[in-house]
C-alpha positions in Angstrom: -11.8 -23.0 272.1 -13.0 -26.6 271.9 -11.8 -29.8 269.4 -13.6 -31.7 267.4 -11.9 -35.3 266.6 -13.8 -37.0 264.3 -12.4 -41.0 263.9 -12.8 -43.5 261.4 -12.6 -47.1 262.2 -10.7 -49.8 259.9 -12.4 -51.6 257.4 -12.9 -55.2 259.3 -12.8 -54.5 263.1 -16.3 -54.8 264.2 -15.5 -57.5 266.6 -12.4 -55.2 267.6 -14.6 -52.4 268.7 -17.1 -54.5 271.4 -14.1 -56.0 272.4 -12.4 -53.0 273.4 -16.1 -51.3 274.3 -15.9 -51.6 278.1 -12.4 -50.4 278.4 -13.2 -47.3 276.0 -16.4 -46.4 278.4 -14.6 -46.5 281.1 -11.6 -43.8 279.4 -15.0 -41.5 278.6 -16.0 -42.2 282.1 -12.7 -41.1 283.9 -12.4 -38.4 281.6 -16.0 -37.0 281.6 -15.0 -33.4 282.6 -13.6 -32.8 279.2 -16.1 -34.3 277.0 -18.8 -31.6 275.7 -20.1 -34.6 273.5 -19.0 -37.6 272.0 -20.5 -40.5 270.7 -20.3 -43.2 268.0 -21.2 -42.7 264.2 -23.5 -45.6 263.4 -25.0 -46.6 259.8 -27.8 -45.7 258.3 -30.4 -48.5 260.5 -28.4 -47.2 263.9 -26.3 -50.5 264.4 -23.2 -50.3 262.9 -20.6 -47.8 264.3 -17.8 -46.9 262.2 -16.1 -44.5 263.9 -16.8 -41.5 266.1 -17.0 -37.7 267.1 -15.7 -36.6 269.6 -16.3 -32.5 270.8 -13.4 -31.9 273.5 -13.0 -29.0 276.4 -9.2 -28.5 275.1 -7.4 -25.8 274.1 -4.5 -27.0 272.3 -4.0 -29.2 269.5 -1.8 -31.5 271.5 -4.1 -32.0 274.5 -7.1 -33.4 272.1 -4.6 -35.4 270.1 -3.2 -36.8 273.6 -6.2 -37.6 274.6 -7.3 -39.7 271.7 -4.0 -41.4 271.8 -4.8 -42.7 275.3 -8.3 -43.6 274.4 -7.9 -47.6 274.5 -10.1 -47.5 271.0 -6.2 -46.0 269.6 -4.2 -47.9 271.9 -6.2 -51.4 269.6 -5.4 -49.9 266.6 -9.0 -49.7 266.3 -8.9 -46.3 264.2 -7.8 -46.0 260.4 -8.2 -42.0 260.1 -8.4 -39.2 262.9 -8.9 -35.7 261.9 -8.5 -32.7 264.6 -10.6 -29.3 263.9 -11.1 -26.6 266.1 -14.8 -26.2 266.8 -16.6 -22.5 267.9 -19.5 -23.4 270.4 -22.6 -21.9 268.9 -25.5 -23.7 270.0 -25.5 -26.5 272.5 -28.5 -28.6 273.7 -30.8 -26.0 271.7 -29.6 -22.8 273.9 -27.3 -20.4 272.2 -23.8 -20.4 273.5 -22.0 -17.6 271.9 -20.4 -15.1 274.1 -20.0 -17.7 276.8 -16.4 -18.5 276.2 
């Protein structure tokens, strides 16, 4: 059963975050296989990120929270909180999912 990780930046690290951009991209791109979805929570205009979600192919606690701790935005220091739920697949891309798994 997937993961959901949903992170919250620190107050202040803007500049932190498009520094560390290219490198985190590339971590997402290496590691594509496991990502269902992921992408960055932006403000209300759709500039600002401050933070992200994250929905992992993982099926233990430990492999989602190993993964974020290798994701170079954790590495920076970049994230304040992280939280780790485990998510049931219902619907995905507008096509019911349940039974798949």
């Amino acid at each position: 059963m997937p993961w959901m990780v949903e992170t919250y930046d620190r107050p202040g690290t803007a500049a932190l975050r498009l520094e560390i951009r290219p490198a985190h991209l590339d971590y997402l791109e290496a590691n594509r296989h496991l990502l269902l979805a992921c992408g960055a929570k932006l403000d209300d205009e759709g500039g600002a990120a401050s933070g992200g979600l994250y929905l992992l192919a993982l099926e233990t606690r430990q492999e989602a929270e190993a993964f974020i701790e290798a994701d170079p935005f954790f590495r920076a220091g970049l994230f304040e909180r992280v939280f780790f739920t485990r998510w049931r697949k219902a619907y995905l891309d507008g096509r019911n999912t349940l039974g798949e798994d």
